[in-house]
Structure formats: structure tokens, C-alpha cells
C-alpha positions as CSV (number, residue, x, y, z in Angstrom):
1,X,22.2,-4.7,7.5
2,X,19.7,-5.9,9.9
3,X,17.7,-8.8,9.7
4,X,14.6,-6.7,11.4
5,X,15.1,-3.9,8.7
6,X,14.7,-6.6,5.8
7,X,11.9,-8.4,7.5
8,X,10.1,-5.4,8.0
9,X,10.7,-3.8,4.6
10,X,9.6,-7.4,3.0
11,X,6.7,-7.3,4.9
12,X,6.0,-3.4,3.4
13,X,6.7,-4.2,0.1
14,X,4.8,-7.4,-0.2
15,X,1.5,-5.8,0.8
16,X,-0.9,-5.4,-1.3
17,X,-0.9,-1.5,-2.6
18,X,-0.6,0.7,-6.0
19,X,2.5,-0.8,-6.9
20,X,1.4,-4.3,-6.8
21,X,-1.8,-3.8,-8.6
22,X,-0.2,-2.1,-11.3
23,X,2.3,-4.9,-11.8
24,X,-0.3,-7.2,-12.3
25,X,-2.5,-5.5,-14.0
26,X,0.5,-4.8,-16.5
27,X,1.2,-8.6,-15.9
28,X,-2.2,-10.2,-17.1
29,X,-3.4,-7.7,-19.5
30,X,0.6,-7.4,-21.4
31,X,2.7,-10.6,-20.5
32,X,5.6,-10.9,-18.5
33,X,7.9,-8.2,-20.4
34,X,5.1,-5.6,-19.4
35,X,5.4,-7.2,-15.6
36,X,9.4,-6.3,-15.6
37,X,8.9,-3.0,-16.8
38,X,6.1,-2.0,-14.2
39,X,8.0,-3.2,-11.1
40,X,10.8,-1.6,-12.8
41,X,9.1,1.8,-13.4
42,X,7.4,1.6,-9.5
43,X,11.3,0.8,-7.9
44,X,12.4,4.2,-9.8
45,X,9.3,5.9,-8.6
46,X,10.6,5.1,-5.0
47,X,14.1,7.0,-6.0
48,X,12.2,10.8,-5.8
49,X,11.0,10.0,-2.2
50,X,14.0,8.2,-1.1
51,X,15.9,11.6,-1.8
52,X,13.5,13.7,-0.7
53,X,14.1,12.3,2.6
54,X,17.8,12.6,2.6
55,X,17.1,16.3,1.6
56,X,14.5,16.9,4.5
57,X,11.5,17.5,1.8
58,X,10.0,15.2,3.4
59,X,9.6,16.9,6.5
60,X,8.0,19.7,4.6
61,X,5.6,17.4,3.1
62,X,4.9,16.2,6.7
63,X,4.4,20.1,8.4
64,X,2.8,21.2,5.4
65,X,-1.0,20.6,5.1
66,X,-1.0,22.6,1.5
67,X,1.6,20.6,-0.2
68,X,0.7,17.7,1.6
69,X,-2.8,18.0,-0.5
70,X,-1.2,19.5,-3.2
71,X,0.7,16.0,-3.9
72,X,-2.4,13.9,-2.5
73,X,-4.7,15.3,-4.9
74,X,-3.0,14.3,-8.3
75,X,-2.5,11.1,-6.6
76,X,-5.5,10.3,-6.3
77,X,-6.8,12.2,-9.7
78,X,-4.7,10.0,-11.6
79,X,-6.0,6.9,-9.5
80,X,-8.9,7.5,-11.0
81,X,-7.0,8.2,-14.4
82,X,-5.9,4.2,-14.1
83,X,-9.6,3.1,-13.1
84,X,-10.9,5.0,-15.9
85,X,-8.2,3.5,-17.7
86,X,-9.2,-0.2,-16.9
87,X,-12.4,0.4,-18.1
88,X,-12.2,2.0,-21.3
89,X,-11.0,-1.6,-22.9
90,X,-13.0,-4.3,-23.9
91,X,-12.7,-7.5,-25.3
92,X,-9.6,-9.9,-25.6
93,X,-6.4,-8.8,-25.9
94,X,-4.2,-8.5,-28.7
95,X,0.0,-9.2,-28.3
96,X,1.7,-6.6,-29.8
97,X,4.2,-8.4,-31.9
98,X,6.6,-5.5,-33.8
99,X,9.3,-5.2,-31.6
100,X,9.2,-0.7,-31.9
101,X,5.3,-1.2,-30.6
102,X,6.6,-3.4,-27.6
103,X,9.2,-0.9,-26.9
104,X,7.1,2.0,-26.8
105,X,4.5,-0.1,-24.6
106,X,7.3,-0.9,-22.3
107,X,8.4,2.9,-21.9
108,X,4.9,3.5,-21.5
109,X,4.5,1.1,-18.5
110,X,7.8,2.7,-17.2
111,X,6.3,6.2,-16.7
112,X,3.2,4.9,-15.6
113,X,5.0,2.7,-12.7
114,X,7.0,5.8,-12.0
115,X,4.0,8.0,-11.7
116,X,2.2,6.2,-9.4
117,X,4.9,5.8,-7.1
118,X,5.9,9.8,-7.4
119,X,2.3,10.9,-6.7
120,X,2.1,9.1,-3.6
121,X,3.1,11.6,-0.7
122,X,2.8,8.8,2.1
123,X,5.7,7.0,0.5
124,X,8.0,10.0,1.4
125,X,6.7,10.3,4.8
126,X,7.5,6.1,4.8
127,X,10.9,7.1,4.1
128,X,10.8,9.7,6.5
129,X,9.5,8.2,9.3
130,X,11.1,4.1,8.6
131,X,14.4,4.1,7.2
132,X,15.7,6.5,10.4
133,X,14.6,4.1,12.6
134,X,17.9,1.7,11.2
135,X,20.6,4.2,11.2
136,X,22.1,4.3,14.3
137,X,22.5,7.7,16.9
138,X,26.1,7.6,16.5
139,X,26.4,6.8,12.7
140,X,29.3,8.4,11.4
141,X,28.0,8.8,7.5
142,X,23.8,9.0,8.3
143,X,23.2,9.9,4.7
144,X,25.6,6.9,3.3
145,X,23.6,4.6,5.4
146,X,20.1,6.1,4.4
147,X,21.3,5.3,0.8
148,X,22.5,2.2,1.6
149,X,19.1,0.9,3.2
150,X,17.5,2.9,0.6
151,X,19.1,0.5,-2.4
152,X,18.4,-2.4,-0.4
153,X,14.8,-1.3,0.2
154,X,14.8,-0.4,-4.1
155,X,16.1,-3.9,-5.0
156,X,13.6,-5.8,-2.5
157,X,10.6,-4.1,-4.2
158,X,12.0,-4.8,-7.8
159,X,12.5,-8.5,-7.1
160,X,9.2,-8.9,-5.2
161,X,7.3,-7.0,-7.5
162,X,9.2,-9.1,-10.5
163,X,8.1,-12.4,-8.6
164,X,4.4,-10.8,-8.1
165,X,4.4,-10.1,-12.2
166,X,6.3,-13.4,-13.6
167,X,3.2,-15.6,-11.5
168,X,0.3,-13.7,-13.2
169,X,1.7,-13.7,-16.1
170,X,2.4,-17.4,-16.0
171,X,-1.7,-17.4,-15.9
172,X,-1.8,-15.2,-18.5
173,X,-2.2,-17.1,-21.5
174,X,-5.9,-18.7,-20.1
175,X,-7.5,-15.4,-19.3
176,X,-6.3,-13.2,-22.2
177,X,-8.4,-14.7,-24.8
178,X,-11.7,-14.7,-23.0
179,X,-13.1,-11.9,-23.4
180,X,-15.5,-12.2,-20.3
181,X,-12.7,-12.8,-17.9
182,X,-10.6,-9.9,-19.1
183,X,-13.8,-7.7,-18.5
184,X,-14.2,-9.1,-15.1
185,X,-10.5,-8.2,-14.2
186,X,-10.7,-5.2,-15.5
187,X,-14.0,-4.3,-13.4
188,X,-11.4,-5.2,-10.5
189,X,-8.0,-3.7,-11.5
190,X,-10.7,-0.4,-11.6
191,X,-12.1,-1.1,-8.7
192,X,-8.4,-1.4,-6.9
193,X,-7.0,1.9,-8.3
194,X,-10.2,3.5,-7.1
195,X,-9.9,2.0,-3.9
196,X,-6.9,3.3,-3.6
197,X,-7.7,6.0,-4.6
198,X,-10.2,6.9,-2.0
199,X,-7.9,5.6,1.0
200,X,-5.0,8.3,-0.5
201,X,-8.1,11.2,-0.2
202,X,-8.7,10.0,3.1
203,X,-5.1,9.4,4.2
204,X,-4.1,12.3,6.8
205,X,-0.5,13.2,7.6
């Protein structure tokens, strides 16, 4: 596996994007357990894409304006969902401490992170148009090697999106109790998503 193909995917997933934000949003407003299971539910929200390339849906998604949109649109609609999300609470936050309420929590964060990675149509086209750039002409198993570079690129965005969560919710603890700072970040976790939001409505393919 190349060194330019890690470098470069690092560089991908460290940006700043929907996956991130999530993770610590999930990090600061749930602890470090909610973190884990947001970068876990965003890496398995990368595993539809990843074989939708390997399958050539991703073309199809690339030709076709109409499901291009179609996939676009409940992005962004459920961007807006997260916002709208982010604003509804108030006040400090309260731990969950019953171990079945912090298992349906996690679960909960799980789809979320898995949603918001599905309903993202320029990850496909990523997949699409990056990962083929590493497999060479002559590459006896092409689809063994996309899979291969696809794990690797799965496991970088776990770890790095584990690291991301783990530091904010190291912080946690002196923000979660003030009840003015959690409704400051929330203002900006809503303003992110719709941000987001608004560059997925504008994004072209």
C-alpha cells in the first residue's frame, strides 16, 4: 500500500466535514462512549459507497442527474434534521446512567453516523473517482485491491474520527454543566450541519 494513498486518504479524512462534526457533537454533548459509536456508525456508513463503487453504482450516480438529486436531497433534508436537532435541547446535560438507556443511546448514535454517511452521494463519487487512481492498469484482482484500499481507507477514518472524539470528550466534563456553553455549542453544531447542508444542495456532480 502506498505511502501517497495513505497520505492523501489522512488528509481526506482529517478534514473537517459531516462525519467529524457529528463525532464531536456526539463527543461533547454524550462522553467518550457516544464519540466511539459515532465514528463507528460514520466508518460503516462509508461500507454502502465503497460497494457501490465496486458494483459501478457509482457511475450511475455520477451520469444520472435524477438520482444524483434524488440522494442529495435527503441529504441535505436530514442535515437540516441534525440542526434542527441541535437546537431543540436546552440546558445542561444529564449522563444517562442505566446501562439499557446507554445501550439504546449508543445504537442510536450508530444509525445516525450511518445515515449521514449513506445520504451523502459525493462520498460514492469519492470512491469512484479516488480509490482507482491506486490500483494499478495491469492489476490482476482490481476488485480485491479496491477492497483492500477500501478497509484501509474504513480503519483510517475509525481511528481518526476515534482520536477526534476521545479529545472533546476529554473537555467534556467543563462544558456539560454550564448550561450557557452547551447552548452556545449547540447554536454551532446547528450551524455546521446546516452549513453542510447548504454546500451538499449546492454541490454539482
Amino acid at each position: 500500500m502506498s505511502i501517497s494513498f495513505l497520505l492523501t486518504s489522512l488528509i481526506v479524512i482529517a478534514s473537517p466535514g459531516t462525519g467529524v462534526l457529528y463525532t464531536l457533537a456526539a463527543a461533547l454533548t454524550r462522553g467518550s462512549r457516544a464519540s466511539i459509536a459515532a465514528a463507528f456508525g460514520c466508518t460503516l456508513g462509508i461500507v454502502p459507497h465503497m460497494l457501490a463503487a465496486m458494483l459501478g453504482l457509482a457511475a450511475v450516480l455520477h451520469t444520472s442527474a435524477l438520482a444524483f438529486a434524488a440522494l442529495k436531497w435527503c441529504g441535505v433534508i436530514y442535515l437540516l434534521y441534525m440542526a434542527w436537532q441541535a437546537l431543540r435541547e436546552s440546558g445542561a446535560l444529564a449522563v444517562e446512567a442505566r446501562p439499557q438507556a446507554r445501550s439504546r443511546s449508543s445504537r442510536r448514535v450508530i444509525v445516525t453516523g450511518i445515515l449521514i454517511n449513506i445520504l451523502n452521494p459525493k462520498l460514492s463519487i469519492f470512491f469512484l473517482a479516488f480509490l482507482p487512481q491506486f490500483i494499478a492498469a495491469d492489476e490482476t484482482y482490481p476488485l480485491a485491491r479496491m477492497l483492500e484500499l477500501s478497509g484501509a481507507f474504513m480503519a483510517m477514518t475509525f481511528v481518526v474520527f476515534v482520536l477526534y472524539g476521545l479529545f472533546a470528550a476529554g473537555v467534556r466534563d467543563r462544558v456539560v454543566t454550564r448550561p450557557k456553553v452547551m447552548a452556545w455549542l449547540r447554536r454551532s453544531f446547528a450551524a455546521g450541519f446546516a452549513a453542510l447542508g447548504a454546500k451538499l444542495a449546492l454541490a454539482e456532480r
